[in-house]
C-alpha positions in Angstrom: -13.5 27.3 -41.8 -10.2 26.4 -40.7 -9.9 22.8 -38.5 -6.6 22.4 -36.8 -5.9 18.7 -35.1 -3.1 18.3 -31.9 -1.7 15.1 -30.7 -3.5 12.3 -31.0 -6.3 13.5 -33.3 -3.6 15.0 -35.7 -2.1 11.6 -35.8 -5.4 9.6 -36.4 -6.2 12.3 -39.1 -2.8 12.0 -40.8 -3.2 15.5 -41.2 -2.8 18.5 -38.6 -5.5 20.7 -40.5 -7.6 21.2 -43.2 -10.0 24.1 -44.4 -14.0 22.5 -44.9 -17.4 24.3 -45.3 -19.8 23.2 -43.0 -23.1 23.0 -44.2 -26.0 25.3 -42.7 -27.4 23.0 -40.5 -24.3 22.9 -38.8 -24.0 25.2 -35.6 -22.0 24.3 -32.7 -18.9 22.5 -32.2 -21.0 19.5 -31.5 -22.8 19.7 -34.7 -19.2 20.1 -36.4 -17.7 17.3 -34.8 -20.4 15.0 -36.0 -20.4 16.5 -39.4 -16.0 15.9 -39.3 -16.8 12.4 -38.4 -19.0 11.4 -41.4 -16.4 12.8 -43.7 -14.0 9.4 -43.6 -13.1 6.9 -41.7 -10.0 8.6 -40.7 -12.1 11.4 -39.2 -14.2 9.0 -38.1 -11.6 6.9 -35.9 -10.0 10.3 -34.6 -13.4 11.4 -33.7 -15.4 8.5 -32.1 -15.4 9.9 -28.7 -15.6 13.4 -29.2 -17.5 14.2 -26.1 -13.8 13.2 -24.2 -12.2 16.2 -26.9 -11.5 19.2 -25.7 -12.2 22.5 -28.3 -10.9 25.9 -29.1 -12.7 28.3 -31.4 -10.6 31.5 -32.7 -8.2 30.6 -29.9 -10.5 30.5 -27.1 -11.0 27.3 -25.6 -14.9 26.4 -25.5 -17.0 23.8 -24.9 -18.9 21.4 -27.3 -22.4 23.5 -27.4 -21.2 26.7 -28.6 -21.7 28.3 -31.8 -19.5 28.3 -34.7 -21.4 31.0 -36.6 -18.7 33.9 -38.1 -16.0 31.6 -36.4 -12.7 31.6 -38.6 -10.6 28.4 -36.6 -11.8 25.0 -34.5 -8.9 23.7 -33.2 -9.3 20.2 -31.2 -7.4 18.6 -29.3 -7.2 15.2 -27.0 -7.9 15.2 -23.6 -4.8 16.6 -21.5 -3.1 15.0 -18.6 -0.4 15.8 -16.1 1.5 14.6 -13.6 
């Protein structure tokens, strides 16, 4: 699976993507986001408050409990403001 960071996530990564197999038990973007986390502490840092991220699979903007089974891309991204 393909995991594409924007903004502030890409910059805490220090990376704006990388490709990662999730392991069975993992199932929604929730799920994915903790997995991410545990994988260092830059994923960590970028991903301590993922409930404030916002999350697109295959290009359609989701929310945390869906499913990524047979999904190809999770792209996340910071929350967005305007003014």
């Amino acid at each position: 699976m393909q995991f594409l960071y924007f903004a502030s996530v890409r910059e805490a990564m220090g990376r704006d993507g990388e490709e990662l197999q999730p392991p069975e038990h993992v199932t929604t973007i929730a799920d994915a986001a903790n997995w991410l986390a545990g994988q260092s502490e830059a994923h960590a840092a970028a991903l301590e408050n993922h409930g404030k991220l916002r999350f697109a699979l295959d290009h359609v903007m989701t929310n945390k409990d869906a499913s990524i089974a047979n999904a190809c891309e999770l792209a996340i991204f910071p929350p967005v403001t305007g003014g």
